[in-house]
C-alpha distance (Angstrom), angle and dihedral (degrees) to the residues before:
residue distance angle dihedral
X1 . . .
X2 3.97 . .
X3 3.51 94.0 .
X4 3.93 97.0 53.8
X5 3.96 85.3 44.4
X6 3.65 85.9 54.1
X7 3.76 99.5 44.0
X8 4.06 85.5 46.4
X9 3.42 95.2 47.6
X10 3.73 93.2 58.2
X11 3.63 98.9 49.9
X12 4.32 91.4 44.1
X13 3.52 82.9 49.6
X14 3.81 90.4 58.9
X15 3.23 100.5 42.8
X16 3.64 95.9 49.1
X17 3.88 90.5 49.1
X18 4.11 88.1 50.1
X19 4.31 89.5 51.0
X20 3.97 87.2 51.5
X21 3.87 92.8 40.9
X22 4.05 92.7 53.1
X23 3.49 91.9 45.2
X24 3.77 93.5 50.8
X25 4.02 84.8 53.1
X26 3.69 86.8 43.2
X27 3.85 92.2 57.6
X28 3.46 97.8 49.5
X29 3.54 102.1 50.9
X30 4.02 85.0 53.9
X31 3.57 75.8 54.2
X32 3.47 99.4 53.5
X33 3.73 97.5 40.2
X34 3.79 90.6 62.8
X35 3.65 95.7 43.1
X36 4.19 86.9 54.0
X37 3.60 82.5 54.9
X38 3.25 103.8 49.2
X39 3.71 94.2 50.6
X40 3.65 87.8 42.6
X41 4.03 88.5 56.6
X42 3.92 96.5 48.8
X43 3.79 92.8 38.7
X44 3.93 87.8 59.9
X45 3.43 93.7 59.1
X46 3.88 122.7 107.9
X47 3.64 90.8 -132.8
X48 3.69 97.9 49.9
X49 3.89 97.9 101.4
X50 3.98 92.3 133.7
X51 3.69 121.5 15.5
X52 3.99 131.3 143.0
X53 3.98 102.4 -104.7
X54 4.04 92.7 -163.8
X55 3.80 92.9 39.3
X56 3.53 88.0 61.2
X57 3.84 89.2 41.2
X58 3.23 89.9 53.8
X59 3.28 101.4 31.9
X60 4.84 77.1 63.2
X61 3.27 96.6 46.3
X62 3.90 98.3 54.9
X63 3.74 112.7 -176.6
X64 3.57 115.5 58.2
X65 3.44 96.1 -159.1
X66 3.68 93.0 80.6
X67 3.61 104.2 43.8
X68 3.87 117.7 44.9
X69 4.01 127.9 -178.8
X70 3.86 93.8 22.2
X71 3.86 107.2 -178.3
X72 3.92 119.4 175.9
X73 4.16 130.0 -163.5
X74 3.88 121.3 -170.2
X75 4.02 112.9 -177.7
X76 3.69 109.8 -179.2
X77 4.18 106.0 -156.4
X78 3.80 117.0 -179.0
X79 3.68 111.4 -44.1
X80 3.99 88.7 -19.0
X81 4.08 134.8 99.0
X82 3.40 114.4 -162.2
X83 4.54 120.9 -172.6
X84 3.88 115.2 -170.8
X85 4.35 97.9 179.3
X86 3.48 120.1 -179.2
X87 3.75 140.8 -167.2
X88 3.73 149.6 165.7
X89 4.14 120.8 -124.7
X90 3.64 114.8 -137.9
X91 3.94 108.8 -81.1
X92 3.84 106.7 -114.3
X93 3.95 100.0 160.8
X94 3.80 118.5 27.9
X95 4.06 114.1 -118.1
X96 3.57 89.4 24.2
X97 4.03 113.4 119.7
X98 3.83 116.2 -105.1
X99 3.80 103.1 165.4
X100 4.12 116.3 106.1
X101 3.20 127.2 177.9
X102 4.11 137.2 -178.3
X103 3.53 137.6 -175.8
X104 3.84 140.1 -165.4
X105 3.35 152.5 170.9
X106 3.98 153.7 -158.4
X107 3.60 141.7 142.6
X108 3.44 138.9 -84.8
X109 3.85 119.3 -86.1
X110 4.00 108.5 -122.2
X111 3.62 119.4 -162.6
X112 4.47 98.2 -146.9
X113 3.95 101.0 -171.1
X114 4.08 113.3 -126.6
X115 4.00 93.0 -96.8
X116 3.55 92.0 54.0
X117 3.52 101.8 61.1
């Protein structure tokens, strides 16, 4: 009996790690979905010359805790904005993947004055 327990044990154990692990990754690439956006949003912006792209990552994601290593790049070609934003999740099980990733994209807000039309 105490040697099936054990044996048991060890594989619930896993498994239960592995469910809180994958929804760890889960939650941060919610997180860094609506950080993309958000930088996405204020980058499309006519007036948004010079802003902080990770501050307002950052600023998206909230707590720190559950995204680590965040790292944000905005390239504005032509008429388009695009956001790549990366992160890590917190590691729960080692050799489990903890890297997400999301990218968007959207163009540039123009301001056309009513004669121009």
């Amino acid at each position: 009996m105490t040697t099936e327990f054990v044996l048991l044990y060890g594989a619930l154990l896993a498994l239960v790690m592995s469910v809180i692990h994958f929804g760890l990754v889960f939650n941060a690439a919610l997180a860094v979905a609506d950080a993309a956006d958000a930088v996405l949003e204020t980058a499309q912006s006519a007036e948004a010359a010079d802003f902080s792209a990770l501050a307002v990552a950052k600023a998206a994601v909230g707590d720190e805790r559950l995204v680590r290593d965040l790292a944000v790049d905005v390239q504005k070609k032509g008429g388009e904005v695009i956001v790549s934003v990366s992160a890590a999740a917190p590691r729960i099980v080692v050799g489990l993947p903890i890297g997400v990733r999301h990218g968007t994209q959207g163009p540039v807000e123009r301001f056309i004055p009513e004669g121009r039309r």
